[in-house]
Wavefront OBJ file of the C-alpha trace (Angstrom):
o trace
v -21.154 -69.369 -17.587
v -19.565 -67.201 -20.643
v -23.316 -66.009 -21.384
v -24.181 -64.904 -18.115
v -21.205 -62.704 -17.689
v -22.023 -61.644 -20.854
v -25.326 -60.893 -19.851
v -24.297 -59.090 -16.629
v -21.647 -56.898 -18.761
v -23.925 -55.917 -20.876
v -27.036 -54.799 -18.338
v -24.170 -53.033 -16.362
v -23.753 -50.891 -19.502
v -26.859 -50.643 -19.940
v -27.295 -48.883 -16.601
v -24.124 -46.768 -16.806
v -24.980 -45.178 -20.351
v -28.342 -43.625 -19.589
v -28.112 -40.413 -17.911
v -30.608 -38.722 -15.055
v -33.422 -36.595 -16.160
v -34.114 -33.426 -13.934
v -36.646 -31.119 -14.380
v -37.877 -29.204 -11.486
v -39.618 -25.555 -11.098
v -39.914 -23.654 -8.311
v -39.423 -26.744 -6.212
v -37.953 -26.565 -2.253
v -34.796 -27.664 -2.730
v -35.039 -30.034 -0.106
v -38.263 -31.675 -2.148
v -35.755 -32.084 -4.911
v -33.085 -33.868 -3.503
v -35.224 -36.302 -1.763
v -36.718 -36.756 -5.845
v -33.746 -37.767 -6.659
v -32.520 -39.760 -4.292
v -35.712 -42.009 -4.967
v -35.423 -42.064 -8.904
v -31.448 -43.312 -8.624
v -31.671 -45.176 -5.999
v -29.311 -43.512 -3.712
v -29.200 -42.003 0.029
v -28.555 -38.336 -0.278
v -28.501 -36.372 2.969
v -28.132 -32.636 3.509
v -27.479 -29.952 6.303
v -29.981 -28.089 8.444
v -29.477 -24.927 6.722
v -30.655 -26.227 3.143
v -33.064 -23.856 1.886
v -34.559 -22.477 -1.122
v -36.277 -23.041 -4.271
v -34.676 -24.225 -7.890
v -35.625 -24.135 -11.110
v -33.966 -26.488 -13.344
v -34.364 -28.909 -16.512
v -31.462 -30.627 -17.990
v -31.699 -34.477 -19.304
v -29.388 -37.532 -19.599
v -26.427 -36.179 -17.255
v -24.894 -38.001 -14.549
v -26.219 -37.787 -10.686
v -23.019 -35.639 -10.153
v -23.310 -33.339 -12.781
v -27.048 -32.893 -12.033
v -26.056 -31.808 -8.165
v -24.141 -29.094 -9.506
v -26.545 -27.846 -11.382
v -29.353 -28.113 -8.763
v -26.850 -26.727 -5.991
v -25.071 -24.112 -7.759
v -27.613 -20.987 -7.775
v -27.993 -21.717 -3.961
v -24.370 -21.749 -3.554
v -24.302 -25.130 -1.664
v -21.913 -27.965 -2.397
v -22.080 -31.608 -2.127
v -19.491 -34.457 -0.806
v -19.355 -38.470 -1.407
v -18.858 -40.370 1.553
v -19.410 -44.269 1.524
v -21.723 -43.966 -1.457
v -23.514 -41.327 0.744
v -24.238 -37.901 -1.092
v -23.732 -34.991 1.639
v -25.107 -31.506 0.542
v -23.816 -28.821 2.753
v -23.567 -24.990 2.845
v -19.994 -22.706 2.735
v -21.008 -21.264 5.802
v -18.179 -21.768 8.003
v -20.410 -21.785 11.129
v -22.802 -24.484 9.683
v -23.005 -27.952 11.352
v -21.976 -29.709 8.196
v -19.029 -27.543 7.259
v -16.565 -30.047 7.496
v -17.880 -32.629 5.459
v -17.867 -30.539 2.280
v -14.462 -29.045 3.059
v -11.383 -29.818 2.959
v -7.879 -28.453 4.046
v -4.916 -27.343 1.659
v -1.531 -25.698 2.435
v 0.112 -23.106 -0.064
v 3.082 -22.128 0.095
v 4.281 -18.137 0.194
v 7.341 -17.026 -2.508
v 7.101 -13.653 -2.279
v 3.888 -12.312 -0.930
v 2.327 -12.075 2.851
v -0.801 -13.308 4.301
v -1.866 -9.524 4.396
v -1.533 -9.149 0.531
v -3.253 -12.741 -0.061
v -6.201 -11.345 2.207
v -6.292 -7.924 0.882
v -6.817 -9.861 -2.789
v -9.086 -12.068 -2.272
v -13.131 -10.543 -2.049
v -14.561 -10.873 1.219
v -16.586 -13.715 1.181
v -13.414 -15.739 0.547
v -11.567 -14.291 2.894
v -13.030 -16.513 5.827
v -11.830 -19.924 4.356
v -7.386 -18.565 4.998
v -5.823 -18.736 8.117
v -2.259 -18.459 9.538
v -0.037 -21.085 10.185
v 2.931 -20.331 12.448
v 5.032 -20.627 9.095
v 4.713 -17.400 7.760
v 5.765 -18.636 4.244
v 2.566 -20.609 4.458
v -1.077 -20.188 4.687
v -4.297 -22.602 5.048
v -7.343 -22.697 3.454
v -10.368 -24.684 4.710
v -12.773 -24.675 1.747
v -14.889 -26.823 0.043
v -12.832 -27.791 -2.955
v -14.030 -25.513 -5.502
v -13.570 -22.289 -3.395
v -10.102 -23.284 -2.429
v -9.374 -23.665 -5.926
v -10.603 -19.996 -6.589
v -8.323 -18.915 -3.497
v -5.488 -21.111 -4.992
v -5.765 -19.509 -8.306
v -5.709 -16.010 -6.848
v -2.676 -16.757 -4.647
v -0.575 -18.144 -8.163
v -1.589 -14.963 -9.725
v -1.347 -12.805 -6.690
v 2.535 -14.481 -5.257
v 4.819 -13.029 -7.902
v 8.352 -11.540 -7.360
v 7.753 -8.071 -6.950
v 11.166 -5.293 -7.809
v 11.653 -3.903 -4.607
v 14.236 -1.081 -4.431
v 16.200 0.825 -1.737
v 16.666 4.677 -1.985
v 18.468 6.794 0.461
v 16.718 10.152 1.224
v 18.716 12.723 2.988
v 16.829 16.331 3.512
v 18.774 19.265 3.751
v 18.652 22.603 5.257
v 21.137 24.876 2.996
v 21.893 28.542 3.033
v 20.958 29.713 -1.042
v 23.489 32.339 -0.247
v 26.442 28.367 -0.188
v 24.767 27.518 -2.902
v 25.793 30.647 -5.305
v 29.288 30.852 -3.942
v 29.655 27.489 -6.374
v 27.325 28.954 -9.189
v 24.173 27.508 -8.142
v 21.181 30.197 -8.222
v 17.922 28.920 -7.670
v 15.816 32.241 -7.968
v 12.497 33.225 -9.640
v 14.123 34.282 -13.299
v 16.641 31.314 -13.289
v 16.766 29.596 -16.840
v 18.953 27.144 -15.364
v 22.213 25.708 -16.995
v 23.740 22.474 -18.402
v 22.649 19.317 -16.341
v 20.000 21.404 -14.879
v 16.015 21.325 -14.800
v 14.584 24.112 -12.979
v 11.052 25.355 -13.086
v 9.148 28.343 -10.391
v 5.727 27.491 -9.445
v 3.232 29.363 -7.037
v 4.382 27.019 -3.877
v 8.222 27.192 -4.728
v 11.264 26.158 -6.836
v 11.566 22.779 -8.402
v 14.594 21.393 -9.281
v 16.102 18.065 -10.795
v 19.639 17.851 -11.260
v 20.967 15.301 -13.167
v 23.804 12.742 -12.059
v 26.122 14.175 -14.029
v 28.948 14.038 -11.209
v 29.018 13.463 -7.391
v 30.105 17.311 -7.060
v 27.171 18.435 -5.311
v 27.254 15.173 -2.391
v 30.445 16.531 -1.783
v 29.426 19.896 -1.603
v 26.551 18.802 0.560
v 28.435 16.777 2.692
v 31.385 19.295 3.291
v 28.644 22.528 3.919
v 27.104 20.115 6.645
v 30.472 19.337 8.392
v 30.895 22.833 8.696
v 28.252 23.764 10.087
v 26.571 26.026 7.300
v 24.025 23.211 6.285
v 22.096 20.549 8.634
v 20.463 17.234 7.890
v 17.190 17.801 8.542
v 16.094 14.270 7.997
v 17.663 10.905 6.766
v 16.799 7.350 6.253
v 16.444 4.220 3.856
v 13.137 3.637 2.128
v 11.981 0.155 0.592
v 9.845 0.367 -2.173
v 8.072 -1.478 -4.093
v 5.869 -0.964 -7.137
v 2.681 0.828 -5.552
v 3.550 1.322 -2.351
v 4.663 4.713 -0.942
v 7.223 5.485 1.909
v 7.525 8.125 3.576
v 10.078 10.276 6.006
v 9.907 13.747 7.778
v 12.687 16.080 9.348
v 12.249 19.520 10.431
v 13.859 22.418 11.600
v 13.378 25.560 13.528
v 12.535 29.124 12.135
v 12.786 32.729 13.674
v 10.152 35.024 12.632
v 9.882 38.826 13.164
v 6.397 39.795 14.103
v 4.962 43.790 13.519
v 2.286 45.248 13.198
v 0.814 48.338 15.419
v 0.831 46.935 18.761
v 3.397 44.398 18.477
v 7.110 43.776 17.583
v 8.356 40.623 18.814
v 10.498 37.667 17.688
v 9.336 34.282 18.164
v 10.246 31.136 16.632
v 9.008 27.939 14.806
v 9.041 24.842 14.225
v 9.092 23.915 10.566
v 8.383 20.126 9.238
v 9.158 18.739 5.490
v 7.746 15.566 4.992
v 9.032 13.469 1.716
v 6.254 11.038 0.288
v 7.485 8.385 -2.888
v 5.788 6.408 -4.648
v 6.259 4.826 -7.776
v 7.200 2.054 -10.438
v 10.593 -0.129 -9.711
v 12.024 -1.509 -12.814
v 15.128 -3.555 -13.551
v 17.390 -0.712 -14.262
v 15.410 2.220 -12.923
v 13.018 3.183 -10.738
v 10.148 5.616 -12.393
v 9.757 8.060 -8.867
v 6.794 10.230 -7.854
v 7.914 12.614 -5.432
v 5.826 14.406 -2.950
v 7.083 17.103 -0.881
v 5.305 19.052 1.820
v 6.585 21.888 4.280
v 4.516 22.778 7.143
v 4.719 25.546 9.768
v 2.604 27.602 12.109
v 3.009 31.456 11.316
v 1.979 33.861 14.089
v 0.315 37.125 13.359
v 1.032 38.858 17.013
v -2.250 36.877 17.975
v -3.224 33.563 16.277
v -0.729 30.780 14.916
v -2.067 30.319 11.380
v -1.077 27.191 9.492
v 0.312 27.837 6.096
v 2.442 25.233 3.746
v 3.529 24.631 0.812
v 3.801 21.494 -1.884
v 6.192 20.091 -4.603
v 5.069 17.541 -6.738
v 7.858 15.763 -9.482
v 8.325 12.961 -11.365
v 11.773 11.202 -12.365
v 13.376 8.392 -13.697
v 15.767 7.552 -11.136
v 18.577 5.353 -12.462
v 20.465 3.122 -9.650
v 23.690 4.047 -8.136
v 23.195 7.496 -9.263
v 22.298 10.580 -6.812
v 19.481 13.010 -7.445
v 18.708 16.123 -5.739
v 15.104 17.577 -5.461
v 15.451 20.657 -4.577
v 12.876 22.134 -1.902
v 10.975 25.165 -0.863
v 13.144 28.474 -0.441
v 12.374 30.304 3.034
v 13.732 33.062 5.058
v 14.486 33.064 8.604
v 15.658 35.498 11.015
v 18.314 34.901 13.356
v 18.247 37.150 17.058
v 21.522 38.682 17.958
v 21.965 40.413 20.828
v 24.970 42.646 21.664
v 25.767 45.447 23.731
v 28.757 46.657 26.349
v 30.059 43.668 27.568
v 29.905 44.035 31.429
v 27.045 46.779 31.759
v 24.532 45.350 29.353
v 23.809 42.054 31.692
v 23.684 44.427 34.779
v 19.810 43.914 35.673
v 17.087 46.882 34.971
v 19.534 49.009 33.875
v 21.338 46.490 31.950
v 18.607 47.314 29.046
v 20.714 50.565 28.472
v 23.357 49.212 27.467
v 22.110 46.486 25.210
v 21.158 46.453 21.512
v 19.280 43.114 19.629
v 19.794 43.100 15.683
v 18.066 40.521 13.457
v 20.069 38.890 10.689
v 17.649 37.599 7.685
v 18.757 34.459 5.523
v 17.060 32.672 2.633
v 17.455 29.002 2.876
v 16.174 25.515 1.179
l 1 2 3 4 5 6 7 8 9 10 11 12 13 14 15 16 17 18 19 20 21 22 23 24 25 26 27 28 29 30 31 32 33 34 35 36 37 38 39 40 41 42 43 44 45 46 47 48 49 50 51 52 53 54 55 56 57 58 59 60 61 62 63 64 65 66 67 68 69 70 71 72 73 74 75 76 77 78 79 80 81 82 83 84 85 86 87 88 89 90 91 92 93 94 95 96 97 98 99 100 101 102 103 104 105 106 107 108 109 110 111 112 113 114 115 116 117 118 119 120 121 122 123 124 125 126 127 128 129 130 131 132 133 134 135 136 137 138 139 140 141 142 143 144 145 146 147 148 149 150 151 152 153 154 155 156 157 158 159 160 161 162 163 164 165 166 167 168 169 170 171 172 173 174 175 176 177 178 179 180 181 182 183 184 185 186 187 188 189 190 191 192 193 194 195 196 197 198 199 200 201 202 203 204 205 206 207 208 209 210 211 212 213 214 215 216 217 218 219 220 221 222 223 224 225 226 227 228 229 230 231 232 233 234 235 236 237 238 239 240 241 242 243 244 245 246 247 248 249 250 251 252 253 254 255 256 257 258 259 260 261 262 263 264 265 266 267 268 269 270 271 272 273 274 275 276 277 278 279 280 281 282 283 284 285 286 287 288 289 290 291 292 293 294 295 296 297 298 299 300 301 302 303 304 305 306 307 308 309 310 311 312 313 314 315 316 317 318 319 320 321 322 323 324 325 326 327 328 329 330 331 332 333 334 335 336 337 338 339 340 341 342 343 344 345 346 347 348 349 350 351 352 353 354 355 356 357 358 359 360 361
């Protein structure tokens, strides 16, 4: 009895040790797998959509490693079931789909099903899905795609610095601004704690947080009425993303030329794009700012603009100011003899309009 189990251990061995042989060129696929199914002895069955021709020659590997080479410049995969080989296609849509594939859940940390999709190239992105846990997502793969996806998701779900600045736009009179020594004007040099630089589309300015002088200065010109918050919100941002916000205001404009002199007013926009890097202690800001109005010449409303591009390091807790595009507007005052000047038709007699010009930011 010893010998024969000797025997038997010894021709199982014997079996296990040698390898398959596979050498095939230009052969159908299909031709192939039914080749090797009869050398090893095995049943190896495979979907509809099978098709193509392999070239191949590798020798003493095992059945399993030999399927992934035959299968893998087709793109198909195979599956084990009861000692049954299955060879099936990734194509979602194919009968045999769900024999090769399986289903994983992955958790979410810090990233959306949006960023996971937007990462992955678009022949993966048909194997994720939603789940009604939005900290979750599902892929249905075959196992080695859904350990690409997996992969990509550990590299992609990462704790991303996300930041919160507070952007208030202002509408100031320059003429407030000097009363305190502030002159932003074409020749300024600028002073201590000051960065200040003319281009062709405006002044640029950066003050430095050396003091919270100028948010009270801010704050007490708009309670009285001499400056207006044109716009004001809190943006979230994030390393790469931009935010954006818009406020605008409302211009006069005194129109002359030969056949016309008339006053008409409007509407002018500033829109504040960021973007940037968000560190640990600071945020490195790209700041976009664009002013946008109609002009009139007395017979077409002409679109004109103007752009400020900056870059700071913001650090946190501290205010900076970006100072914006200078403009003037006209303001319409009409006066007159009390009484006579609102009588009608000959009211006109009696009445006198003057136009007040101020330079604001």
């Amino acid at each position: 009895m010893k010998k024969i189990l000797v025997l038997m251990s010894f021709l199982f061995l014997l079996v296990t040790f040698f390898g398959v042989d596979v050498y095939f060129y230009q052969t159908d696929i299909r031709d192939a797998l039914s080749q090797i199914s009869m050398q090893e002895g095995v049943s190896i069955l495979y979907d509809p959509l099978v098709s193509g021709f392999i070239t191949v020659e590798v020798y003493d590997v095992s059945l399993e490693k030999a399927l992934d080479l035959m299968l893998l410049p087709l793109g198909y995969y195979w599956t084990k079931i009861d000692n049954v080989y299955f060879v099936g296609t990734a194509n979602p849509d194919s009968p045999g789909f769900g024999l090769i594939s399986s289903r994983y859940l992955i958790n979410l940390y810090y990233t959306t099903f949006e960023d996971i999709a937007n990462a992955l190239p678009k022949i993966m992105q048909n194997y994720i899905y939603r789940t009604p846990n939005e900290n979750q997502i599902l892929i249905y793969a075959p196992p080695k795609i859904a350990s690409q996806i997996a992969e990509t998701i550990t590299f992609v779900d990462k704790q991303v610095n996300t930041a919160e600045v507070n952007v208030k736009i202002f509408e100031v009179d320059e003429k407030d601004f000097e009363k305190f020594g502030i002159n932003w004007s074409w020749n300024s040099e600028g002073s201590e704690g000051f960065d200040i630089n003319y281009s062709s589309n405006g002044i640029s300015a950066v003050l430095n947080p050396l003091s919270y002088e100028i948010v009270f200065l801010l704050d007490s010109l708009v309670e009285s009425g001499n400056a207006k918050v044109l716009g004001e919100g809190t943006l979230l941002l994030k390393s790469g993303s931009t935010s954006k916000i818009s406020g605008y205001t409302t211009i006069g404009l005194r129109i002359t030329n030969e056949t016309n002199n008339t006053y008409v007013e409007r509407r002018l926009t500033t829109e504040v794009t960021i973007s940037g890097n968000v560190f640990l202690d600071h945020i490195n800001m790209y700041i976009k700012t664009v002013v946008e109005s109609a002009m009139s010449d007395g017979y077409n409303d002409n679109p004109i603009g103007s752009l400020l591009e900056t870059n700071v390091d913001v650090q946190y807790d501290k205010p900076y100011y970006i100072a914006g595009i200078s403009f003037e507007t006209f303001s319409k005052i009409d006066g007159g003899i009390p009484g006579l000047k609102d009588v009608p038709i000959l009211g006109k007699l009696f009445k006198n309009t003057r136009y007040e010009m101020h330079k604001k930011m």
